[in-house]
C-alpha positions as CSV (number, residue, x, y, z in Angstrom):
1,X,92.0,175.3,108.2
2,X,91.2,171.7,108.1
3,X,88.2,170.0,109.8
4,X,87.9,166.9,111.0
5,X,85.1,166.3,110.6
6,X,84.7,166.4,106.3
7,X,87.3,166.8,104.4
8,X,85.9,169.5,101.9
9,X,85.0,171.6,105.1
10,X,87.4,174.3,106.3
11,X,86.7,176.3,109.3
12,X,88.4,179.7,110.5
13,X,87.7,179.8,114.1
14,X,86.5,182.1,116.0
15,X,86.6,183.6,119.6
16,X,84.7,185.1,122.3
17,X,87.4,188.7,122.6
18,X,86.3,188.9,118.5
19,X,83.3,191.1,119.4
20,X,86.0,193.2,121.5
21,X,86.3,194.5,117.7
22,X,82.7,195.6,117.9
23,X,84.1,198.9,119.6
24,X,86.5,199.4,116.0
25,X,85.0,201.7,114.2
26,X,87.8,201.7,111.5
27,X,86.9,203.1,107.9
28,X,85.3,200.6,106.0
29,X,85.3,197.8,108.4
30,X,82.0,196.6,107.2
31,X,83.8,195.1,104.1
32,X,87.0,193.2,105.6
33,X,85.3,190.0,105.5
34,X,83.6,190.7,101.6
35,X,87.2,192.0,100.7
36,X,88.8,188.9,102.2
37,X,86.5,186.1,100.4
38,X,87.0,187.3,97.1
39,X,88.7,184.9,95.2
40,X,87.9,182.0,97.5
41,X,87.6,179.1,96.3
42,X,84.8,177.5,97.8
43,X,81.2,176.4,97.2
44,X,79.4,177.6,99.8
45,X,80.5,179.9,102.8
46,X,78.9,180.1,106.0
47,X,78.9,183.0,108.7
48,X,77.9,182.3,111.9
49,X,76.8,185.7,113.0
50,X,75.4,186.7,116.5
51,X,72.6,189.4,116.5
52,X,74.2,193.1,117.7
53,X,71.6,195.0,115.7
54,X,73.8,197.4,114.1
55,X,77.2,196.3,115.6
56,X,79.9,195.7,113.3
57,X,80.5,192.3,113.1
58,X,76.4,192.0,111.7
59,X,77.1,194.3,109.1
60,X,80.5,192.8,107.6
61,X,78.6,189.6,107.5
62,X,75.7,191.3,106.3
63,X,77.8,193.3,103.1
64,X,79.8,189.5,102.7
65,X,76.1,187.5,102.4
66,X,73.7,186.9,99.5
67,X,71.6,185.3,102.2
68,X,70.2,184.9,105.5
69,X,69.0,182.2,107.7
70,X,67.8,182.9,110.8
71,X,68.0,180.5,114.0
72,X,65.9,180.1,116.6
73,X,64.5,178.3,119.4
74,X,60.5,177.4,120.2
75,X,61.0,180.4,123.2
76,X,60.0,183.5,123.2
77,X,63.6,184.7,123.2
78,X,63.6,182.7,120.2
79,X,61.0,185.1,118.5
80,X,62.6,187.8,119.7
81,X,66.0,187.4,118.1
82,X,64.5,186.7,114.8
83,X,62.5,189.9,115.2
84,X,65.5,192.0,116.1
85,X,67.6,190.1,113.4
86,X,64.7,190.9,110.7
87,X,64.7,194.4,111.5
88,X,68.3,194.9,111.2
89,X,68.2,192.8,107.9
90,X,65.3,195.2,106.9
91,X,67.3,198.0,108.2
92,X,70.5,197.3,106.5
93,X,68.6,196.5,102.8
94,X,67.0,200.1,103.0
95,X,70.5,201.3,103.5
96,X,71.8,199.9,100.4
97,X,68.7,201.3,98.8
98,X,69.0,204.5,100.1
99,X,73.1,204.5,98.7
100,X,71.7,203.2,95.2
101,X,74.0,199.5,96.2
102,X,73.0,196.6,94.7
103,X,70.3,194.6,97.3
104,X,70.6,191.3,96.4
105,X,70.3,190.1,99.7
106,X,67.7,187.3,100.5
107,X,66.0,185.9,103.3
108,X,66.2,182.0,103.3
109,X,64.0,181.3,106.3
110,X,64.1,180.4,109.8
111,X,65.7,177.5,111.3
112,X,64.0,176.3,114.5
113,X,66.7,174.2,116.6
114,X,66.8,172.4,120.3
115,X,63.1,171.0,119.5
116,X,62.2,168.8,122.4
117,X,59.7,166.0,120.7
118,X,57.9,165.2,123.3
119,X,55.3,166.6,124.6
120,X,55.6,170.6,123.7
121,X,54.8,173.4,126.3
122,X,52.2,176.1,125.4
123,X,54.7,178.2,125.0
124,X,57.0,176.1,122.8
125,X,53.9,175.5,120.6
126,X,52.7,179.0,120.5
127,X,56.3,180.1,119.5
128,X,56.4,177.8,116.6
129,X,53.1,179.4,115.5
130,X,54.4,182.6,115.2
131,X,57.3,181.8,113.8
132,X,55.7,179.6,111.1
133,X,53.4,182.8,110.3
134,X,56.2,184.8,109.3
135,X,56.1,183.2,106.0
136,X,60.0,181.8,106.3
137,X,59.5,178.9,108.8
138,X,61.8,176.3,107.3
139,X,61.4,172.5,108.5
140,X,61.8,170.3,109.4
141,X,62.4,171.2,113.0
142,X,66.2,170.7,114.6
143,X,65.4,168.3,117.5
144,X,66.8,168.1,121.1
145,X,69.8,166.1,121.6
146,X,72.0,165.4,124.3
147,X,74.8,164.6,122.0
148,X,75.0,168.0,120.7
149,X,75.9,169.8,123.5
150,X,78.3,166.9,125.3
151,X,80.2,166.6,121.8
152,X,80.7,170.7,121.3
153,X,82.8,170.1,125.1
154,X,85.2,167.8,122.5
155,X,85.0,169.7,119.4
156,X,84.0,167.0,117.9
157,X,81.0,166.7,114.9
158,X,78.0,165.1,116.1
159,X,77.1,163.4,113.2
160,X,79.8,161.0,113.6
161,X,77.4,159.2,116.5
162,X,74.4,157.6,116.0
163,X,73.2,159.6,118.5
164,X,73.2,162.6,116.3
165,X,71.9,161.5,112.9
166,X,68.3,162.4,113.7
167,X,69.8,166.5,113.8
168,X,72.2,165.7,111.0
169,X,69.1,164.4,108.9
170,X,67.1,167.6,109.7
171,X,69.8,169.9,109.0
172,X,70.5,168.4,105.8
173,X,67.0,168.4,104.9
174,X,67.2,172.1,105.7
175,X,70.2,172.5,103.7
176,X,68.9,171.2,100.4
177,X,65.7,174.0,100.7
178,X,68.5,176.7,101.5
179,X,71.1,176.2,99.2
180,X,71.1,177.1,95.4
């Protein structure tokens, strides 16, 4: 459908009772969403995926993807879910390897958001450390905005406001490295 917030961008919603299909375990459900792009016309498409290691819903957007980027926060939960995401990315190319299926499926880097710019705990700063030492840290940073989260309430884009431009600029500084 539509946006409104570009007119070249098209979104297909989402809910929360979508990962009641984690439980399907119907044959060949790991390919719907590859199945269902093909013939799409579109530049660039873009799955927002949660984490379930192993679930599903990670591995139809895993077989759909030629690419990964992780997201993060400076948190320790942050590192975490890039380490659990990692491993089922790992997990999922020695599958393909093990089946003799193609593996063309890169790692773009991780994308560090909700970056408060003032002064940076320990722990924040320690988190972006070990993040940046995987090799994949991808910056600039996504900072901390307050007009992110009251705008998602709306539905609206925040890069509409002023407010916003400074995450706008960052993620399309991020997008540029990504995109091919």
């Amino acid at each position: 459908m539509p946006s409104g917030w570009h007119p070249n961008l098209r979104v297909i919603p989402s809910a929360r009772n979508v990962s009641n299909r984690e439980a399907a375990r119907a044959d060949h459900a790991e390919l719907r969403l590859k199945i269902s792009l093909i013939g799409l016309q579109a530049d660039v498409v873009v799955i927002d995926c949660p984490n379930r290691q192993g679930g599903p819903l990670t591995l139809s957007a895993l077989n759909a993807a030629d690419t990964v980027v992780y997201a993060a926060t400076a948190t320790s939960d942050g590192i975490d879910g890039v380490d659990g995401a990692r491993r089922t990315v790992a997990q999922f190319r020695r599958h393909r390897q093990q089946l003799g299926a193609p593996d063309t499926l890169t790692e773009a880097g991780i994308v560090v958001g909700g970056v408060k710019e003032t002064i940076m705990s320990r722990a924040a700063v320690a988190s972006l450390e070990e993040l940046r030492a995987t090799g994949l840290f991808l910056e600039p940073l996504i900072p901390d905005r307050a007009i992110v989260q009251e705008v998602r309430i709306s539905g609206e884009w925040y890069g509409q406001y002023r407010k916003g431009s400074r995450v706008l600029d960052a993620y399309t500084a991020i997008a540029k490295k990504v995109l091919r």
